[in-house]
C-alpha positions as CSV (number, residue, x, y, z in Angstrom):
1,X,0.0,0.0,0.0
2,X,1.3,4.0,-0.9
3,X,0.2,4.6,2.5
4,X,2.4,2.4,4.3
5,X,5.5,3.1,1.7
6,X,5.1,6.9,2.3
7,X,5.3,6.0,6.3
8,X,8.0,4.1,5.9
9,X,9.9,6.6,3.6
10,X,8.9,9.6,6.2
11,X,10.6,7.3,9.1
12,X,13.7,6.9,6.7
13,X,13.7,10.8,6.2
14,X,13.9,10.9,10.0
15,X,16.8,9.1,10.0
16,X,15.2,5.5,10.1
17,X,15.4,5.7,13.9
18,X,14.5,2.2,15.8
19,X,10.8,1.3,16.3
20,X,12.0,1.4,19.9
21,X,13.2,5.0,19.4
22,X,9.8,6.0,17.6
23,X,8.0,4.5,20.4
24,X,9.3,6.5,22.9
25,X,8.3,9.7,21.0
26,X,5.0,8.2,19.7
27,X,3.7,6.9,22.9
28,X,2.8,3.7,21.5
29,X,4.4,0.7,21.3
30,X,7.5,-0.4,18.6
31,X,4.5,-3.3,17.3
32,X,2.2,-1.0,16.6
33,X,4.1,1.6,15.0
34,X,5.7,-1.2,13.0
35,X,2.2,-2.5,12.0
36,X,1.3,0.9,10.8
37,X,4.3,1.0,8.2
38,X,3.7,-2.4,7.3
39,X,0.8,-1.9,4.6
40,X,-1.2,-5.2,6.1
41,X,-3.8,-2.5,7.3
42,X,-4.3,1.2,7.8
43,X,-3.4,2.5,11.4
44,X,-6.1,4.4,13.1
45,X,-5.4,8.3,12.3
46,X,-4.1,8.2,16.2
47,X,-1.2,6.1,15.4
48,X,-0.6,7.8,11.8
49,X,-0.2,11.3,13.3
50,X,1.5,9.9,16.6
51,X,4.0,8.2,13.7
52,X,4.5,11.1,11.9
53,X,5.2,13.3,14.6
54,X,7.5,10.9,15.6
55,X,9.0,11.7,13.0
56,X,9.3,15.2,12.1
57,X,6.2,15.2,9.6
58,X,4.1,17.3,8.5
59,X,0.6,16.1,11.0
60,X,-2.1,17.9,8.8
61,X,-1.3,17.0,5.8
62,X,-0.7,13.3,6.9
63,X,-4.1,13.7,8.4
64,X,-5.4,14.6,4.9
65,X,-3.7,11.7,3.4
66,X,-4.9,9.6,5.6
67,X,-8.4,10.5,5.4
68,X,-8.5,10.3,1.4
69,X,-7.1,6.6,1.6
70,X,-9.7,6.1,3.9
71,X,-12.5,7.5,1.6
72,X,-10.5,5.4,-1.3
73,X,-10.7,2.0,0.8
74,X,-14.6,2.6,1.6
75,X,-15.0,3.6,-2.4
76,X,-16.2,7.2,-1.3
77,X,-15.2,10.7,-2.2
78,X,-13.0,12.1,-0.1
79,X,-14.4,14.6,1.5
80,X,-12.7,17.2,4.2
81,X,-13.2,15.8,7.6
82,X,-15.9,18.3,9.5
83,X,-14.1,20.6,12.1
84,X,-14.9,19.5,15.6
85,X,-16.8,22.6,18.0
86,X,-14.7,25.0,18.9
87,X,-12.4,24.8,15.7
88,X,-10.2,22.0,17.2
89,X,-9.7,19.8,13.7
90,X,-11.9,16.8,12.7
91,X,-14.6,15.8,15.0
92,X,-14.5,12.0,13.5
93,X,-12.8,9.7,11.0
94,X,-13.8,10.1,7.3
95,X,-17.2,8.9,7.0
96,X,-16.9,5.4,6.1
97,X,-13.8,4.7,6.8
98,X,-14.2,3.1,10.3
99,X,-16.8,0.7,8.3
100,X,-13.6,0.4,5.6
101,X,-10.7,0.1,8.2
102,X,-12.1,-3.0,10.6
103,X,-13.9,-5.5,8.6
104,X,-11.3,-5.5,5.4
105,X,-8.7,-5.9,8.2
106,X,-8.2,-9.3,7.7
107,X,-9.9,-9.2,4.0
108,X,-13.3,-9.1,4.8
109,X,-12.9,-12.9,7.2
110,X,-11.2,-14.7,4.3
111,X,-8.1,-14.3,6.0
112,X,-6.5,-12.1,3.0
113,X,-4.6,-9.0,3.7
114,X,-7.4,-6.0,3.4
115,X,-5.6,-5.0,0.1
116,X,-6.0,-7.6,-1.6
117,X,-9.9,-7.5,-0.8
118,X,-10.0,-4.3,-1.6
119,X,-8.5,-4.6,-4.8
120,X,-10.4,-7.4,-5.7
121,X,-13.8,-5.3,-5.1
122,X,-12.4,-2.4,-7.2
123,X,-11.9,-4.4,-10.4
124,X,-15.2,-6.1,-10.4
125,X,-18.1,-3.8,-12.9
């Protein structure tokens, strides 16, 4: 997956510090941050922008990325994430993309890496 490829460049931008490292910066653990660069699934927005400020990154326009891949997985439109009361950024994932994220985790049950559901879904009429 881009997704995971970009992550995983970013980290190497950074100076390819240790999952331990990131983890320390991240607040969450080397597994998960090394799950997230993987590409089997995409990471909650939480563990994106925790990774990417890990890293030195750019937050919002992760954020944005990770909201149209998202959108992309669920076979919506991206569409800007409504600003939480009070101006404070996104009130809630991309709509869909919870629904897109969990079940095609694990391929929708087959036991298949989400992409490969997912790509399977996108070629069919």
């Amino acid at each position: 997956m881009a997704f995971a490829v970009a992550l995983r460049r970013l980290r190497e931008e950074a100076g390819s510090p240790t999952y331990r490292a990131l983890s320390e910066r991240a607040h969450y653990s080397p597994t998960v941050l090394s799950q997230a660069a993987s590409g089997r699934v995409l990471p909650s927005l939480e563990v994106t922008l925790a990774f990417v400020r890990a890293c030195g990154g750019d937050e919002e326009a992760w954020a944005g990325r990770w909201h149209r891949v998202g959108a992309e997985i669920s076979g919506r439109t991206a569409e800007p994430p409504e600003p939480a009361p009070g101006g404070e950024g996104p009130s809630s994932p991309a709509p869909g993309a919870a629904e897109a994220v969990s079940p095609a985790e694990d391929g929708g049950g087959r036991g298949e890496p989400w992409w490969r559901a997912w790509r399977c879904a996108r070629s069919r009429p």
